[in-house]
Structure formats: structure tokens, C-alpha cells
N, C-alpha and C positions, 0 to 999 in steps of 0.2 A: 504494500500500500504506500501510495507515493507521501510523505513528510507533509507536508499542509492537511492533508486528508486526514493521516494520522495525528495531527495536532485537533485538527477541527475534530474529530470525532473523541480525543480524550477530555477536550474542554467540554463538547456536549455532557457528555458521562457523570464529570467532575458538577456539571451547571446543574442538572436531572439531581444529584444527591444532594445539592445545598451551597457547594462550595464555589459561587456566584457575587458578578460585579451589582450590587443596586444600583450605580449610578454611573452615569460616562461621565463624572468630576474622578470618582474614583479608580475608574478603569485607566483613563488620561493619566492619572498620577503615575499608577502602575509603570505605565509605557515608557511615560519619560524618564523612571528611576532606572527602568530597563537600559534603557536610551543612556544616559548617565554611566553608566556601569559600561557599559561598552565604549563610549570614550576612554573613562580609566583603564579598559582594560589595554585599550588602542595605545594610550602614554607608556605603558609598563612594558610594550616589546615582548609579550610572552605568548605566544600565539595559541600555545590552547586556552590560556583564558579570555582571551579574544573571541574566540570559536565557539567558547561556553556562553559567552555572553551575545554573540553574534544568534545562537541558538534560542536564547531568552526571550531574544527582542523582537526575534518573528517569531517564536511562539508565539508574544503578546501580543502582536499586529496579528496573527491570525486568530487570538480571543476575540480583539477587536471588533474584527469582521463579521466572527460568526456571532457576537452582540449586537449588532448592527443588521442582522440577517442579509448581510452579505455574502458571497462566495469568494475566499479570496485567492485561489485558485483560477477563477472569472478575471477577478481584478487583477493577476500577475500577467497572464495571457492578452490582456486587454494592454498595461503596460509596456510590455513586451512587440504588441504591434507598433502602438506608438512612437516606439525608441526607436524601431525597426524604419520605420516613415522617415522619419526625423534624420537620423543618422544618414540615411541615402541622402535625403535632402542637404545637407553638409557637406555630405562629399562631392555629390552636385556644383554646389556653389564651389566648392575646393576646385573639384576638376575646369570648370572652366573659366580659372584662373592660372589651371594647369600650376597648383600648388599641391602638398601633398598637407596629412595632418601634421605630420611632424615639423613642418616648416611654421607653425603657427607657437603663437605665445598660449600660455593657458588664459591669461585674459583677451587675447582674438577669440579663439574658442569658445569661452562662453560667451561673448557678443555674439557669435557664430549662431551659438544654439540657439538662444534668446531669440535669435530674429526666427530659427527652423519651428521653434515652441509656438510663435504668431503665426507663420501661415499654417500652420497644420493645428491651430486650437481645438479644441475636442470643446 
């Protein structure tokens, strides 16, 4: 069973017995402590606690979703086209300037993006 599915279906299990957000003030909290934890673990250089904490934090964006009776499975796939659009569109605008990505600054790039984010708004 692919990882989102198995997260979504032990939160369900977990929600069904009691063990449930009341509130999105306090689901939000959750995320961001998550969120939090993962930069620290990102400054310490230690990569499985990274990976532990990188694990955390989409668990909890996938509680999120299924609180929100979302699919976040739907939502990655959905993301996933988008970037997909986007990123050709970039390289687009790269190619016919007959530049490559690498020739560009990380602040060209995200001007880059920012403009690929406007024409293709969702």
C-alpha cells in the first residue's frame, strides 16, 4: 500500500477510536511544530533525523487533508501536473533565449517561475 494511503488510513483508524484534531487552530499548530522540527532537524546535518522529521510532516499534511476530507494523494498528483506545466514553460522561455538552467542566478529563477506561476494560475 503506497505511504499517503497508509498514513490516510492509520489517521482514519486513530480518528474512529478518539484520538482526533477538534479544531484546525489545533491541527495548524500541530503542522507547524512539525514544520519547526524539521528545520532543526535540517540545521543539525544529521540526515536521518531529517528523514524522521521529513516523515512527521507529511504524515501531518496528510492528517490534514484527510480533516479537510480531502484526498491528498488527488492533491500531490494534481501538484505534480502543475510543476510538470510550469517547469516546461521555463524551459521554454530558457530555450528561446537558447540559455540553459544552469546559466541563470537562483534569483533569475525565481523571477522565472513567478512569471510560469501567472500564466498557468490554476
Amino acid at each position: 500500500m503506497p505511504a499517503l494511503l497508509q498514513a490516510f488510513e492509520l489517521q482514519g483508524r486513530a480518528h474512529r477510536a478518539g484520538f482526533k484534531w477538534k479544531t484546525l487552530d489545533g491541527l495548524l499548530k500541530k503542522l507547524d511544530e512539525e514544520l519547526q522540527e524539521l528545520k532543526q532537524a535540517a540545521k543539525s546535518g544529521r540526515k536521518k533525523a531529517f528523514e524522521e522529521e521529513l516523515g512527521d510532516l507529511l504524515f501531518m499534511i496528510t492528517n490534514f487533508a484527510r480533516w479537510r476530507k480531502l484526498n491528498a494523494e488527488e492533491a500531490l498528483l494534481s501538484a505534480n501536473q502543475k510543476f510538470r506545466k510550469r517547469f516546461a514553460k521555463l524551459q521554454s522561455i530558457l530555450a528561446k533565449e537558447k540559455r540553459k538552467l544552469s546559466d541563470c542566478s537562483e534569483e533569475e529563477l525565481e523571477r522565472l517561475w513567478r512569471k510560469t506561476k501567472k500564466s498557468h494560475a490554476t
